[in-house]
N, C-alpha and C positions, 0 to 999 in steps of 0.2 A: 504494500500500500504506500504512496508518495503521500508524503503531510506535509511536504511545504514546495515551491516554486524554485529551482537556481536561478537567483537573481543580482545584478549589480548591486541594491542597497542590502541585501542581505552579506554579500562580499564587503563593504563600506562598514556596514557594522561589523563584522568578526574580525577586520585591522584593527578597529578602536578599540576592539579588547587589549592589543598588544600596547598601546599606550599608556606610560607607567612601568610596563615589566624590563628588567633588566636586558642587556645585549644576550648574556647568557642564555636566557629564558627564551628569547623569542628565535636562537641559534639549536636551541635544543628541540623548539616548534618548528621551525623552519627548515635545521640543515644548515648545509654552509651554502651563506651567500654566491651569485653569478659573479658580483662584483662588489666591490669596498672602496669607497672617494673619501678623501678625508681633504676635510675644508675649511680652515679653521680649525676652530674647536667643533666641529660636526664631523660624525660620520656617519655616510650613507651606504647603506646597505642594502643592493639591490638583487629581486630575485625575477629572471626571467623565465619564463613559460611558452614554450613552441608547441602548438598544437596540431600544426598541419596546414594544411590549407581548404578550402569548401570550395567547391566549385559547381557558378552554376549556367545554366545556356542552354541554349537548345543548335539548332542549325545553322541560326546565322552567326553565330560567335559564344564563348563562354567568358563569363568573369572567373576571374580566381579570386579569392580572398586571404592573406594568412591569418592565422588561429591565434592570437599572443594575447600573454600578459605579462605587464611589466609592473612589480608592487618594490618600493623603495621604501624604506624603513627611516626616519633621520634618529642619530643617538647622536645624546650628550651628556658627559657625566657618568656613559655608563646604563644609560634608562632613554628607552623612545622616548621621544617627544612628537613623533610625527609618522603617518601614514598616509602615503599616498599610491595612486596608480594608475595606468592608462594599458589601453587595447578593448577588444572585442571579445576576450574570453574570462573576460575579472566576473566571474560570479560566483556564488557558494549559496548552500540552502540554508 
């Protein structure tokens, strides 16, 4: 039985939980990052997501689309302060 939708705001909320928790925390949630910027006193912590690509058309031509998502973490101190993301596959139930 499905009890909820995969959806972008439901993705948007389940970062927000990670805000607050340690680097630690959200490495042991996450995995190791795709990549690490350090800027300042910030670092970003980014995780990318390849999913493919969809493709759709008929006869006279097809689109392709890639599948991604890109979710970046910002820490400072040690503890998120920030969750952000972009693509077309950011969703969670």
């Amino acid at each position: 039985m499905l009890v909820g939708c995969s959806t972008v705001a439901n993705y948007q909320a389940n970062l927000q939980t990670w805000v607050g928790q340690s680097e630690q925390a959200l490495e042991a949630g996450w995995g190791i990052p795709s990549s690490i910027v350090i800027s300042g006193p910030t670092r970003y912590l980014t995780y990318a997501r390849n999913d493919g690509t969809y493709v759709q058309g008929g006869y006279w031509g097809r689109t392709v689309t890639p599948l991604y998502c890109s979710t970046i973490f910002s820490i400072q101190n040690n503890v998120v302060i920030q969750a952000q993301f972009q693509g077309n596959e950011c969703t969670s139930y």
